[in-house]
C-alpha positions as CSV (number, residue, x, y, z in Angstrom):
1,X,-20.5,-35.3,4.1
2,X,-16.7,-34.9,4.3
3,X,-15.7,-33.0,7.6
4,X,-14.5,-29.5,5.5
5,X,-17.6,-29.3,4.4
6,X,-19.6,-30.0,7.8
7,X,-16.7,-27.2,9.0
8,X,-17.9,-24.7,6.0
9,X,-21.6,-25.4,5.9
10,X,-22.7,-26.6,9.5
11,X,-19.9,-25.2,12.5
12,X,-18.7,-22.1,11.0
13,X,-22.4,-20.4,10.7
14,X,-23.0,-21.7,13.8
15,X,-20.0,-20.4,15.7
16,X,-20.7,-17.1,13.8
17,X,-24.2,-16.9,15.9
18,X,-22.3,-17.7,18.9
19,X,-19.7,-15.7,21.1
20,X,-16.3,-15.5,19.7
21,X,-15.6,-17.3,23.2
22,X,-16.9,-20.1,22.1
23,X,-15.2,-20.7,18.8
24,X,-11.3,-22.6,19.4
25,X,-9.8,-25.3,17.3
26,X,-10.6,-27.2,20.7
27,X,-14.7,-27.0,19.7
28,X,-14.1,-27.6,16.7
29,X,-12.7,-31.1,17.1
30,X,-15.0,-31.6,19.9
31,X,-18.1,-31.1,17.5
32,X,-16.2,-33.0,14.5
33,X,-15.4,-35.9,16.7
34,X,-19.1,-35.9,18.6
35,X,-20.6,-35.5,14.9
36,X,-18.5,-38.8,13.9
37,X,-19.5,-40.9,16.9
38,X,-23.2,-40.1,16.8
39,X,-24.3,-40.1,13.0
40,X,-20.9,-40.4,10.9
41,X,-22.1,-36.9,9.3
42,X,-24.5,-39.7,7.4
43,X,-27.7,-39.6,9.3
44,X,-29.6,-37.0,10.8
45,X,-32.3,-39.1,12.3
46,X,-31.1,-41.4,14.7
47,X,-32.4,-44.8,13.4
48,X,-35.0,-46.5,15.0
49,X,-35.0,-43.6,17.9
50,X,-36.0,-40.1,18.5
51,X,-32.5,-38.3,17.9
52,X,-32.6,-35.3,15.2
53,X,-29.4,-33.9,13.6
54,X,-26.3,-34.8,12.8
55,X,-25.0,-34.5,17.0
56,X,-28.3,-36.7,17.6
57,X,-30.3,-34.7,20.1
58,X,-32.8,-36.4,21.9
59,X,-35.8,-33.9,23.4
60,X,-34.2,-33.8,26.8
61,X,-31.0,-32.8,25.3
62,X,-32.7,-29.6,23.5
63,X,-34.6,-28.6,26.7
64,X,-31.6,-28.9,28.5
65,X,-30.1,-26.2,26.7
66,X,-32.8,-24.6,25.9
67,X,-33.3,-23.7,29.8
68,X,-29.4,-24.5,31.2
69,X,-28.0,-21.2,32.9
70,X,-25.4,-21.1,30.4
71,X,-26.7,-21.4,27.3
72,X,-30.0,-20.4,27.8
73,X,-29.8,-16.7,26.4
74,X,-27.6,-17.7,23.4
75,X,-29.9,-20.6,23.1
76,X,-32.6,-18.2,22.1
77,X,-30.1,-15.8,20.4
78,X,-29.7,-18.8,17.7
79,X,-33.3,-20.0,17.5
80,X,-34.1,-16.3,16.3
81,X,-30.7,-16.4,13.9
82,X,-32.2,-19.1,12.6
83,X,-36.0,-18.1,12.7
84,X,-37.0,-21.1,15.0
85,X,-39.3,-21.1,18.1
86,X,-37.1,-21.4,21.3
87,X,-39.5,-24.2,21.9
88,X,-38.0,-27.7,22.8
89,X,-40.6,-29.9,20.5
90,X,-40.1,-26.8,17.4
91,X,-36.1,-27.1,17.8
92,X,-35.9,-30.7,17.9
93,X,-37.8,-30.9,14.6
94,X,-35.4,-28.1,12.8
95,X,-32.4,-29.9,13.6
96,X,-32.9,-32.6,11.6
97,X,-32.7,-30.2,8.6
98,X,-30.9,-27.5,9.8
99,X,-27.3,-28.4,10.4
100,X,-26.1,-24.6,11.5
101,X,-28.6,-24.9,14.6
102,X,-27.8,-28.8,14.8
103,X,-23.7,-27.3,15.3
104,X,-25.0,-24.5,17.5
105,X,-26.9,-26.5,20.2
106,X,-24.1,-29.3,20.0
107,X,-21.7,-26.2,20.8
108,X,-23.9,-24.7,23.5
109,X,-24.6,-28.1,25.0
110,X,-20.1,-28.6,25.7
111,X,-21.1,-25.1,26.7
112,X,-22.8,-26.3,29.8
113,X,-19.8,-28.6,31.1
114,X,-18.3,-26.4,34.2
115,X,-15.1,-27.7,32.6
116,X,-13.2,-26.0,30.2
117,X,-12.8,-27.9,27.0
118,X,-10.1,-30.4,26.6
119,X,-6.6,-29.1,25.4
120,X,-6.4,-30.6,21.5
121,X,-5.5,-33.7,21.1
122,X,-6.6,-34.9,24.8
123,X,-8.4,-37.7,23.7
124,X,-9.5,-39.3,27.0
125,X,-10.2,-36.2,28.4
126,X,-12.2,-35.2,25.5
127,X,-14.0,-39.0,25.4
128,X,-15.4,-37.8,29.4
129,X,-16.8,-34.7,28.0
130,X,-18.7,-36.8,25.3
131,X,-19.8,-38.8,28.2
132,X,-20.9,-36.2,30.3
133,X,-22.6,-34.1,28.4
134,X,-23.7,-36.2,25.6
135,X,-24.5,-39.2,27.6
136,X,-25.2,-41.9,25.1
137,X,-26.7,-45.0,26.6
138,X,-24.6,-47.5,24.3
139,X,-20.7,-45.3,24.4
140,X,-18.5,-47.0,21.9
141,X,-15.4,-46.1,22.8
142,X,-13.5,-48.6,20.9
143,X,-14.7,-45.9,17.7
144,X,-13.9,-42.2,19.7
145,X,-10.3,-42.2,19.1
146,X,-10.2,-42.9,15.7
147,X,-12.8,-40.9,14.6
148,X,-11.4,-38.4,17.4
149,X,-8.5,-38.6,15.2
150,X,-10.0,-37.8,12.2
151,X,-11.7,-34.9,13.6
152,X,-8.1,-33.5,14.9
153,X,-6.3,-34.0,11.6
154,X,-9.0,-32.2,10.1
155,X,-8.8,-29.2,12.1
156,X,-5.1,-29.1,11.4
157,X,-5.1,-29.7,7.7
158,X,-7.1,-26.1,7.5
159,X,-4.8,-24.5,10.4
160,X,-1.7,-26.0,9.0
């Protein structure tokens, strides 16, 4: 999928279901550049593991929002949008074909970070929120700033 049309189809529903709080060009290259890292936009089941969506939730990743302090309400908010049951083993399965509640978790799940996001174009700051909240047991970060990159220039090319 090219990156407008993961912004048309997959993050702009799902910042719609969210609160307008959430929705900054900041999130946008944060789920663009997380997106590129984790399945290219090319694979929505992780290969060989138990990932589902294009931001490649594990289970414990879906739970975790499903029941996290912050994101638990608009958690369930979204599963109803969407007509899933807020149930961990049910939303893991949708994501693989749902990419409006695959963009909607990935958003709640930066969500959860006490931080605030990372000012655009903060690469290294934006490479610890991947780790922290995404946690991925083989990080690549020889890949996050070009694709990084790519997210951010995609952002601007609409904004511009």
């Amino acid at each position: 999928m090219h990156l407008s049309e993961v912004r048309q189809q997959a993050i702009a529903p799902a910042l719609a279901l969210l609160p307008a709080r959430m929705t900054s060009p900041a999130a946008e290259v944060m789920l663009l550049a997380i997106g590129l890292q984790e399945s290219a936009f090319r694979y929505r089941h992780q290969i060989g593991g138990p990932a589902h969506g294009y931001w490649m939730f594990e289970p414990a990743g879906v739970r975790g929002v499903l029941r996290h302090a912050a994101s638990h309400e608009h958690a369930l908010q979204v599963c109803n949008a969407r007509g899933v049951q807020p149930i961990g083993a049910a939303v893991h399965a949708a994501l693989e074909h749902d990419d409006t509640l695959a963009a909607a978790f990935a958003r709640l799940l930066l969500w959860t970070d006490p931080a605030p996001l990372p000012a655009v174009g903060a690469v290294g700051a934006a490479w610890d929120l991947y780790l922290r909240t995404w946690r991925p047991g083989k990080p690549h970060k020889s890949s996050w700033g070009p694709l990084y990159t790519r997210a951010l220039d995609a952002v601007r090319e609409v904004s511009a």
